[in-house]
C-alpha positions in Angstrom: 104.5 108.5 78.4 104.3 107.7 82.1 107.8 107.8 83.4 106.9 107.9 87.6 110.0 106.1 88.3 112.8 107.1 85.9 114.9 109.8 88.5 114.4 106.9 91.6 117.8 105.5 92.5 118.1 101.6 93.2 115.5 99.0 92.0 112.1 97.5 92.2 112.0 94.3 93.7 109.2 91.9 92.2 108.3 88.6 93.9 107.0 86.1 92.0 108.0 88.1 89.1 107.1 84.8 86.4 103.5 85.1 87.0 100.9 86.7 85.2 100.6 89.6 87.9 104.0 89.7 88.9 105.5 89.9 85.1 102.6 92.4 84.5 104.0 94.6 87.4 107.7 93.9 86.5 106.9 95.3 82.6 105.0 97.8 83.8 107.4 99.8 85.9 110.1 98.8 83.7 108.6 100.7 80.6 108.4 103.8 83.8 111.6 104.1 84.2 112.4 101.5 86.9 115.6 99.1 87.1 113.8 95.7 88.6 114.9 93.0 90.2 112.8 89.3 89.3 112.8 86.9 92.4 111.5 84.2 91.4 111.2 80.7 93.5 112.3 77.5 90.7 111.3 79.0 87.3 114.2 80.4 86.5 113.7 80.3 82.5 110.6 82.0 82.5 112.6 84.6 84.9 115.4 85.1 82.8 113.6 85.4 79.6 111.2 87.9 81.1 114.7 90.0 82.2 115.8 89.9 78.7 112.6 91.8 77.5 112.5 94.7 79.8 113.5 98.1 78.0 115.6 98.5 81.3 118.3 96.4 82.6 116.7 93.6 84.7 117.9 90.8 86.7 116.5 87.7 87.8 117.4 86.1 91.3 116.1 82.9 93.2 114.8 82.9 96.5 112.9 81.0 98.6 110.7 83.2 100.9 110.1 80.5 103.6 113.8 81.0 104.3 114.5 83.7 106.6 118.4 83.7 105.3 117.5 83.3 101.4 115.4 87.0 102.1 118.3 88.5 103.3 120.4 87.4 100.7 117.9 88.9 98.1 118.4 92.1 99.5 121.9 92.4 99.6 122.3 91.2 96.4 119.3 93.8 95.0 120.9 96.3 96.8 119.7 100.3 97.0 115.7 99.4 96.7 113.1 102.3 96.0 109.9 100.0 96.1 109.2 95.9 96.8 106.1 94.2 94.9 105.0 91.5 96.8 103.0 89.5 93.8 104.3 86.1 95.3 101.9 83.3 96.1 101.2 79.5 96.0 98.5 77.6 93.9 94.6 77.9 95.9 92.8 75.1 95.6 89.1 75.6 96.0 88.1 73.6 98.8 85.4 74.4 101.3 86.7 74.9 104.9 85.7 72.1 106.7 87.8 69.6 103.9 91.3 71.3 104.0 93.8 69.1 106.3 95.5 71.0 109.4 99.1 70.3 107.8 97.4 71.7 104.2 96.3 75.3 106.1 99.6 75.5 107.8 101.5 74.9 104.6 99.4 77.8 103.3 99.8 79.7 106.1 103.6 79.2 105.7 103.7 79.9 101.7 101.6 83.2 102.2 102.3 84.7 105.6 105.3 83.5 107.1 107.2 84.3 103.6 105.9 87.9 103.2 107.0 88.3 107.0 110.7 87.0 106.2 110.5 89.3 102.9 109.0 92.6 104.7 112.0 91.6 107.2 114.9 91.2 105.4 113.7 94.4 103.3 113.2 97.2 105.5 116.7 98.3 106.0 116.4 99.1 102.3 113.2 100.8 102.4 113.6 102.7 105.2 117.4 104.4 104.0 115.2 105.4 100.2 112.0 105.9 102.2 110.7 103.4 99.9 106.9 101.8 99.5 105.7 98.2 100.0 102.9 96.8 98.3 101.4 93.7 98.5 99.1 91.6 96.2 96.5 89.7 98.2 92.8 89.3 97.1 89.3 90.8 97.0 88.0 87.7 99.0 88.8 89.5 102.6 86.3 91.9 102.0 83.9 90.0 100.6 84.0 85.9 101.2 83.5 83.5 98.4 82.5 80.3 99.5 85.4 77.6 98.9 88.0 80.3 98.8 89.5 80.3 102.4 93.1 79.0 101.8 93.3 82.6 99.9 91.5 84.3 102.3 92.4 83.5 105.4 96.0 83.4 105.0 96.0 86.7 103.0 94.1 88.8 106.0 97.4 88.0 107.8 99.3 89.4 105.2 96.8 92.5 105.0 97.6 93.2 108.5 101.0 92.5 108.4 101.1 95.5 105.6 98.9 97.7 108.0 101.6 97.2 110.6 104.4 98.3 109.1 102.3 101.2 107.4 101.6 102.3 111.0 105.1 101.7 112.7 107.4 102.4 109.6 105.9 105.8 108.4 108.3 107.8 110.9 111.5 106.4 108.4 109.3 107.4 105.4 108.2 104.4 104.5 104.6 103.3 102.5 102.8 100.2 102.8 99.6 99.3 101.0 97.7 96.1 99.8 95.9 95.6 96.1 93.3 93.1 96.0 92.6 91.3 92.7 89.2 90.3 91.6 88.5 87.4 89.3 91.2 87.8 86.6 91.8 86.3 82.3 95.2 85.6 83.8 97.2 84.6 86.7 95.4 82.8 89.4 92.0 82.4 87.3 94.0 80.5 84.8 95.4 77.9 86.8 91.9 77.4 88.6 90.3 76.9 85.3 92.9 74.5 84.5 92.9 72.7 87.4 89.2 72.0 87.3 88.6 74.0 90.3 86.2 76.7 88.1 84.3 75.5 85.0 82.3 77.1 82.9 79.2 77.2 85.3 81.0 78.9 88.4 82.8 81.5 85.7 79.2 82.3 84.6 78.2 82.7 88.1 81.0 84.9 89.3 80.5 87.3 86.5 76.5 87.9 87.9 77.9 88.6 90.9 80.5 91.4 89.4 78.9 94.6 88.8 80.4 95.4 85.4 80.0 91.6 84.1 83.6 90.5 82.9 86.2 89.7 84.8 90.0 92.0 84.8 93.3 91.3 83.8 97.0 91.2 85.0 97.5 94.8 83.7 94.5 96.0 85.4 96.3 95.1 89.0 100.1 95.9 87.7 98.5 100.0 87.0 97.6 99.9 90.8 100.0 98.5 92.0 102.4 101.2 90.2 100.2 104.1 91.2 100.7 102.9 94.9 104.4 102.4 94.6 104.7 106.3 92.5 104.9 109.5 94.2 101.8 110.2 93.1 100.4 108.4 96.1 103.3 109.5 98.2 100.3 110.5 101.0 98.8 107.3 100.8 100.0 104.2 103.1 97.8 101.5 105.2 95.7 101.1 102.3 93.9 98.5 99.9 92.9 99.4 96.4 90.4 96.1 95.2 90.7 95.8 91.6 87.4 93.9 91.1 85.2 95.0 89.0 82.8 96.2 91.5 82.7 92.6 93.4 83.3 93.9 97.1 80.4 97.0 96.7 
């Protein structure tokens, strides 16, 4: 059994820990050995019932990653933190560029980039004193464009280079910082697109011709990454992003 995080002191932070990519991650490293922390933004049932099925001790706390302060607060009360998942992200609607309102791009903006900023922030006392890693879930979609997917895009670059930043001025305390990029998944984002009406059976069709092995990934697919890239098993590997896309951005 893999047990990469079973001697590491402290916790795993996970945001948006009641998704399908986040609760993936939060399982995964649980059943490794890790103690993790769930933030979550308002669901706290799914969040607490998720914490009572971990084989390790897990709690659940609320923040809301727009607020500077509420970041803070998450890290003092996670307190010693060997990695921080960054899985958190608002709904995408599929909507071409030239049709999204300026106040709907700079809510985005805010949801995506301006929250992993006041996260990264408020977290890297913590990572720097374990010589922890960061990594961040963005998307596939900033190496290779789909048309009507820029709110995900766009915003998540920024948050790709944010992670490149503190990979290149945060190395000297220790600390890792890398991206994963999820393809087309059978859970998380996917299914809220499908329920929304945003992808129907036409456009599914269509995105698996354009993905080299023909079927789309799952939650579990992106949590094994993102584990590998928190263990010490990638301990020389920071600045990075590891698509996990069936072969979409070749």
């Amino acid at each position: 059994m893999n047990r990469d995080f079973a001697y590491r002191q402290g916790v795993a932070v996970v945001t948006g820990a009641t998704g399908g990519i986040g609760a993936a991650t939060a399982r995964m490293l649980a059943e490794r050995g890790s103690a993790v922390v769930l933030a979550y933004r308002s669901n706290a049932a799914a969040a607490e019932e998720l914490a009572s099925q971990l084989p390790r001790k897990a709690r659940a706390i609320q923040a809301d990653l727009t607020d500077p302060a509420a970041c803070v607060e998450l890290f003092a009360a996670a307190g010693e933190v060997h990695t921080l998942v960054h899985a958190a992200g608002p709904h995408v609607p599929m909507m071409h560029l030239s049709r999204v309102a300026a106040d709907q791009f700079a809510e985005q903006v805010a949801h995506d980039v301006l929250a992993c900023f006041n996260l990264v922030r408020a977290a890297l006392p913590a990572l720097r004193s374990s010589r922890g890693s960061l990594v961040a879930v963005t998307t596939a979609a900033t190496r290779r464009f789909p048309v009507r997917d820029g709110l995900s895009a766009v915003p998540k670059g920024a948050v790709e280079a944010l992670v490149r930043g503190i990979a290149a001025e945060e190395g000297r305390y220790g600390v890792r910082a890398n991206c994963v990029g999820p393809g087309m998944l059978t859970d998380g984002m996917a299914t809220r697109l499908i329920a929304s009406g945003d992808l129907d059976e036409r456009a599914l069709a269509a995105s698996r011709a354009n993905i080299p092995l023909r079927s789309f990934g799952c939650a579990d697919d992106v949590a094994e990454a993102v584990c590998f890239l928190a263990s010490d098993r990638a301990q020389y590997v920071t600045g990075q992003k590891l698509d996990i896309d069936g072969g979409y951005t070749v």
